[in-house]
C-alpha positions in Angstrom: -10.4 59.0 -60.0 -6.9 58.1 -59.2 -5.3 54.9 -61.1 -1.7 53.9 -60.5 -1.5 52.8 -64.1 2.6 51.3 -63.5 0.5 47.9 -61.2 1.1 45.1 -62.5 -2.5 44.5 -63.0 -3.5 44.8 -66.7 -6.9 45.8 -68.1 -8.6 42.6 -69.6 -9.0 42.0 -73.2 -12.4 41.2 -74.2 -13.0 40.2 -77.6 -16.1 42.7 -77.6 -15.6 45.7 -78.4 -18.8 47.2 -76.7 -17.6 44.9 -73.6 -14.3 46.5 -73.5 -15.6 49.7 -73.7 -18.3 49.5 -71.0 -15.6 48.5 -68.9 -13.5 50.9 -69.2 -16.6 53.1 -69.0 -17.1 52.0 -65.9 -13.8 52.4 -64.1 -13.6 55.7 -65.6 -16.6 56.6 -63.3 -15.7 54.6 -60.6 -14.6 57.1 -57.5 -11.6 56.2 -54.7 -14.4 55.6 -52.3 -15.8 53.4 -54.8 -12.2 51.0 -55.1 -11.0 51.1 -51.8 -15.1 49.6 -51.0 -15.2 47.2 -53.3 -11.6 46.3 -52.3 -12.2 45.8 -48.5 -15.9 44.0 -49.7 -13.8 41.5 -51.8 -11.2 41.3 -48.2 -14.1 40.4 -46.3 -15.2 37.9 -48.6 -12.2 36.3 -48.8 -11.5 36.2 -45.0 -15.2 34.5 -44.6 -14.0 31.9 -47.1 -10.8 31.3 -45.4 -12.4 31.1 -42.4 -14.9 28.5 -44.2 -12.1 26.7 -45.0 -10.7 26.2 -41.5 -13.9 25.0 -40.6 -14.6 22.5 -43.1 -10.9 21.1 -42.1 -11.7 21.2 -38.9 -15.2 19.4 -39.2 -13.2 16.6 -41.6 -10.7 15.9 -39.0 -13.2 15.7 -35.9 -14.9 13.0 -38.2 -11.8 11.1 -38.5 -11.4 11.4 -35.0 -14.8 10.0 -34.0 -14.3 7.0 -36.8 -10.9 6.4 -35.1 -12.5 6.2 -31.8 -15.5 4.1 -32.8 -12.6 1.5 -34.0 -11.0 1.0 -30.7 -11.5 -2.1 -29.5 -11.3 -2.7 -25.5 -10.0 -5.7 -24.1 -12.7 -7.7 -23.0 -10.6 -10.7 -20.6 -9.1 -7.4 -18.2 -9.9 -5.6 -14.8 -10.1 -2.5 -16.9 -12.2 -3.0 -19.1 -14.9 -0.9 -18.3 -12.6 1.5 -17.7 -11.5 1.5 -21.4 -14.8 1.6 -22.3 -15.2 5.0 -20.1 -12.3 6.7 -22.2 -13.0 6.1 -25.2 -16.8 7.2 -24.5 -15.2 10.6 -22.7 -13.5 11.2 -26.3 -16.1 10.6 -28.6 -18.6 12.9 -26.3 -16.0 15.5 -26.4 -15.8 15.2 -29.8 -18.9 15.0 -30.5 -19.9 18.7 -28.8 -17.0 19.8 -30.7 -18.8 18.9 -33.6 -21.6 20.3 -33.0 -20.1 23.6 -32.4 -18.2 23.5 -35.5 -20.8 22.2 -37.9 -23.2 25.4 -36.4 -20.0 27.6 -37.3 -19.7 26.2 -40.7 -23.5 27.4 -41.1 -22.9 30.6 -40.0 -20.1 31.3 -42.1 -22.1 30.4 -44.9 -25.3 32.5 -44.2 -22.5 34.9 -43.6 -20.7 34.6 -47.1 -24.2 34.3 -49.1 -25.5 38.1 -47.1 -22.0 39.3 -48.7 -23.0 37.9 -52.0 -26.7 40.1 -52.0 -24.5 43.1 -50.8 -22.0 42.8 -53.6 -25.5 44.0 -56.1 -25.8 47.2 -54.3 -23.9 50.3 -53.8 -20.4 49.3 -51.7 -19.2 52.7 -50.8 -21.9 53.7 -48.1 -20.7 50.6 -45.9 -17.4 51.6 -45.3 -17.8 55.5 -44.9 -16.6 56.7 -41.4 -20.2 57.1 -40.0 -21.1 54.0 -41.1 -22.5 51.7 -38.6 -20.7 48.4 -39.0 -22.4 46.6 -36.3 -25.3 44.6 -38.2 -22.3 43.7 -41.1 -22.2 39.8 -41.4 -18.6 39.8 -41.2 -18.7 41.2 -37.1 -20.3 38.2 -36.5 -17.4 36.4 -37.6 -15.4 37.0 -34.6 -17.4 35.0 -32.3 -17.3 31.9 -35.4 -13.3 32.8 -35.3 -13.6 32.1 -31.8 -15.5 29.6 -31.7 -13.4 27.4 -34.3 -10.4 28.4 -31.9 -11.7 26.9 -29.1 -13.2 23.7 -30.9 -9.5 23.2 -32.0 -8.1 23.6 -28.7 -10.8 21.5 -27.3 -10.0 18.9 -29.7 -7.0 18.5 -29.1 -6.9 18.7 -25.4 -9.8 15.9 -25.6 -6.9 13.6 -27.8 -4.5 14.1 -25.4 -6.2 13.2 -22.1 -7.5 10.2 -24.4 -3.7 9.3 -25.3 -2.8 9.8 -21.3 -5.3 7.9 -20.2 -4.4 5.0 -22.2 -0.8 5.4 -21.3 -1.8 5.3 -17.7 -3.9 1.8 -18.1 -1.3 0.2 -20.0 1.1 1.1 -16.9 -1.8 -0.4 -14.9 -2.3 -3.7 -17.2 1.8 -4.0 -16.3 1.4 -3.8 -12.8 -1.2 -6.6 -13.2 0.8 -8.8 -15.5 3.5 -8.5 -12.8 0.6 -9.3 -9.8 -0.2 -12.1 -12.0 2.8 -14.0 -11.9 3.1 -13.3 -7.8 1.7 -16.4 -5.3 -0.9 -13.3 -4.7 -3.0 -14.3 -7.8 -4.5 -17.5 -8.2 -6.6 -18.9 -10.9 -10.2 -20.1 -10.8 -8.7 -23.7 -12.0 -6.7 -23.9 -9.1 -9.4 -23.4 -6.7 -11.7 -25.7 -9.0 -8.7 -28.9 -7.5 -9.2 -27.7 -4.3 -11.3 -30.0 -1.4 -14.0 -27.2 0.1 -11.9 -27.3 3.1 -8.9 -25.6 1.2 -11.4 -23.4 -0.5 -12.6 -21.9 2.8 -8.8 -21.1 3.7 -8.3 -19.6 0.2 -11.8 -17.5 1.1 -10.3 -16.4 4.6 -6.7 -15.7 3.1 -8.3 -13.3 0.0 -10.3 -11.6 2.8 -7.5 -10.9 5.2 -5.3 -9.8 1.7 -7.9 -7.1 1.3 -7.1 -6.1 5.1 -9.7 -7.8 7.0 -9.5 -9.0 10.4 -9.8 -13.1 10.3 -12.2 -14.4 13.4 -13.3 -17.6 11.8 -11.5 -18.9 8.7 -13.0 -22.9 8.5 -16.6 -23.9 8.7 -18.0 -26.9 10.7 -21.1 -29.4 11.6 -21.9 -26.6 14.0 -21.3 -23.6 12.1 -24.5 -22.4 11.2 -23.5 -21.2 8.0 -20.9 -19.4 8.5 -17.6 -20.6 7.3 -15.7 -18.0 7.5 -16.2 -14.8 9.4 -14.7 -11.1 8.9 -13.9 -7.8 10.1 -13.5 -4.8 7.1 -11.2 -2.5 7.8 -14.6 -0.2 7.8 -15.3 -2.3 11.2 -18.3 -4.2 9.5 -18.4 -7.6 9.6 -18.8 -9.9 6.9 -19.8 -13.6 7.1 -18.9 -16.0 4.2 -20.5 -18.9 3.3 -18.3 -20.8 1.1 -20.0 -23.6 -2.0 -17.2 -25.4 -3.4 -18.2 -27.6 -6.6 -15.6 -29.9 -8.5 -14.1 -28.4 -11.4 -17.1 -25.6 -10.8 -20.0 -27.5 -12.3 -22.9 -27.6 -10.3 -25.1 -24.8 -9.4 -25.8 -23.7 -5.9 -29.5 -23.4 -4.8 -32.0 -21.7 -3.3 -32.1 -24.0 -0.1 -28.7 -23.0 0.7 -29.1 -18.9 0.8 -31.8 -19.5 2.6 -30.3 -21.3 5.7 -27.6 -18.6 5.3 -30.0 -15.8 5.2 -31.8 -17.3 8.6 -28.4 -17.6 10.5 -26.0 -14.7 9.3 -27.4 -11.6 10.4 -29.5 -13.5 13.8 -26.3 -15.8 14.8 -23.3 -14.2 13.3 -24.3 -10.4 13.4 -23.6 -9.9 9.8 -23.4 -7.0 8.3 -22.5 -7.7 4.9 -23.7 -11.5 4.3 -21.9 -13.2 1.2 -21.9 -16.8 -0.3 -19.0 -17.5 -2.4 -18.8 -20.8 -4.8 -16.4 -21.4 -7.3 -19.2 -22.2 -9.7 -22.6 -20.5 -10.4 -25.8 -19.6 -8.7 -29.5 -20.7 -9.8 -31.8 -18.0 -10.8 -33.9 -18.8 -7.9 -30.9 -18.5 -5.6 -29.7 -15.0 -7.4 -33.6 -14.3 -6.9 -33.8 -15.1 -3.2 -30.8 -13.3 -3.0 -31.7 -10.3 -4.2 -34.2 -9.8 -2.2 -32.6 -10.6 1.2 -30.0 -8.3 0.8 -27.0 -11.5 -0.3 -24.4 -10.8 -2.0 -23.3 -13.5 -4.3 -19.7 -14.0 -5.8 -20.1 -16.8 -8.4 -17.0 -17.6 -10.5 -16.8 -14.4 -12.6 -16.2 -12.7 -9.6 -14.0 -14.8 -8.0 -12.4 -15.0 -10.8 -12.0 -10.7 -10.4 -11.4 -11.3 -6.8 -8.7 -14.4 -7.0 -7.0 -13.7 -10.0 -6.9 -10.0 -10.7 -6.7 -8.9 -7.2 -10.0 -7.1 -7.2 -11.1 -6.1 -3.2 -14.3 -8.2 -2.7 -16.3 -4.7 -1.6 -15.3 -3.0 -5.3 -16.0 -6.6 -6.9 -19.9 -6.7 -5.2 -20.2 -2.8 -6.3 -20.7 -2.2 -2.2 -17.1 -0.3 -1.6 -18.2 3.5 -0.9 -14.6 4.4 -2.0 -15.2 2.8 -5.2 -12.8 0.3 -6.7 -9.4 0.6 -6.2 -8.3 -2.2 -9.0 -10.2 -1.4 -11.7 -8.8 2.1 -12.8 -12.0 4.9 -11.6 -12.3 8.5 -13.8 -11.4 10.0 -10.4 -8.1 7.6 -10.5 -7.5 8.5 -14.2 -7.7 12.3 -13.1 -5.0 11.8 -10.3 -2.9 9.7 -12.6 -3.0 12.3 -15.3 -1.1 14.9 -13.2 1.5 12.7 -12.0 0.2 10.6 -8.9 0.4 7.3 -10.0 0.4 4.2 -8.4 -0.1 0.7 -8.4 -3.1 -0.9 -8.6 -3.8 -2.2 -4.7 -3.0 -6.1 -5.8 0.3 -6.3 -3.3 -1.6 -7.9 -0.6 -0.5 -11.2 1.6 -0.4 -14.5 -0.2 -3.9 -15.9 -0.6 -2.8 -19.1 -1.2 -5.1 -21.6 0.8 -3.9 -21.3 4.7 -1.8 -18.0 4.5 -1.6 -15.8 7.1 
């Protein structure tokens, strides 16, 4: 057996003599196939427990990510809410899978180091001979783990920073709206609550033509058989409005009155979207008889959406096949992240009452 005797590496000092001399016993018998095996065993070992390592650093900092996530807060009074609420739930499933995958990695690295362990009893050299079929070792497997923790990391990582774009874009979006806000295009739900219902069923008309609509009726009358005001969508379909106006938004509208809509709109008006608006709320029989006639109601939540925050009325009654174009959408989000932003569609015509 060949020793380079000059290392650095001393024989230990036992303070038994028979240990010291089974020791050196030992080594004396100990052939170069022998070292160089139990060498390259200890290098694998130590390359599984590295790789151990990375994976329980990894696992530690996905947790922190997911507590850091399920701290976020989204504001609850904005048009974007939601769409808050849909990034941060994009992040914590992505980090979640990522998780997953790393937790099974940290697993198999340690069935992997604990296989090592039973082979470090036996005879080392036969594994590393040139014949020697490596491919049932535990440590081939850790390639795919290696890989596998790569791609968590990466995954990671991109997940944070579409999470961190994202929120940059809807905080460029809640500053387009702070700006709409302050614009004779917003108005509040207290405004309309002074209004007489006359003025109401102007404001109605004017927040339908500022989402692009053709005006054909814009006031209602004793001889309007429920229609107060009437629209064309740019779609072509035509929506008639039949406008509730309670003082300072108080009292409820009824049943009574969705019905005589629902018996004139679509046979006298040729609706085809019917909607009754109040600046106030609905009774559940009215939200019931509603329901199942096909009505779409905007109480004062939605106006609120519609009015205020410049919400189309299609996207605000969920009825918009191009989804809403206020609220930021995942599809908006996508276009946004790779440079195509724009602002929210609130730059729309005044809708003060009797704009045109």
């Amino acid at each position: 057996m060949h020793i380079n005797w000059t290392t650095t590496a001393a024989m230990p000092q036992y303070a038994s003599p028979q240990l010291q001399e089974a020791l050196r016993r030992r080594i004396s018998e100990a052939t170069d196939d022998d070292l160089l095996a139990a060498h390259l065993h200890w290098i694998e070992g130590q390359v599984v427990l590295d790789w151990f390592g990375e994976a329980c650093e990894l696992a530690v900092q996905l947790q922190h990510e997911l507590e850091a996530v399920d701290a976020l807060v989204s504001p609850s009074n904005s048009p974007f809410s939601r769409d808050y609420q849909l990034v941060h739930a994009a992040l914590r499933q992505a980090l979640n899978e990522e998780s997953t995958t790393v937790n099974r990695a940290k697993k198999q690295t340690g069935d992997n180091w604990r296989q090592l362990r039973v082979q470090t009893t036996g005879d080392l050299a036969p594994r590393y001979w040139r014949h020697a079929d490596t491919a049932g070792s535990p440590v081939n497997k850790m390639g795919t783990v290696k890989a596998q923790l790569a791609r968590a990391a990466q995954n990671m990582n991109d997940a944070l920073a579409r999470h961190r774009n994202d929120l940059h874009q809807l905080a460029l979006l809640e500053a387009d709206l702070d700006r709409f806000l302050h614009t004779e295009d917003s108005i509040s739900v207290e405004d309309i609550h002074g209004m007489t219902p006359a003025a109401f069923e102007r404001a109605v008309a004017a927040l339908a033509r500022r989402d692009g609509c053709r005006i054909l009726r814009e006031g209602g009358g004793a001889r309007d058989l429920g229609a107060d005001v009437i629209a064309v969508a740019p779609d072509s379909r035509r929506i008639v409005f039949q406008c509730k106006h309670r003082q300072a938004g108080l009292k409820k509208v009824g049943s009574p009155e969705i019905q005589t809509l629902n018996g004139t709109a679509r046979p006298e008006h040729r609706a085809d979207i019917v909607v009754a608006v109040t600046n106030a709320t609905f009774t559940k029989p009215a939200t019931d008889f509603a329901h199942d006639h096909e009505i779409h109601l905007v109480d004062q939540a939605r106006l609120h959406r519609w009015a205020r925050w410049g919400e189309p009325l299609l996207a605000v009654l969920g009825i918009d096949e191009t989804g809403p174009r206020t609220a930021l959408s995942l599809a908006q989000l996508e276009r946004t992240s790779s440079g195509q932003r724009g602002r929210p569609n609130l730059g729309h015509p005044s809708m003060r009452p009797g704009a045109r």
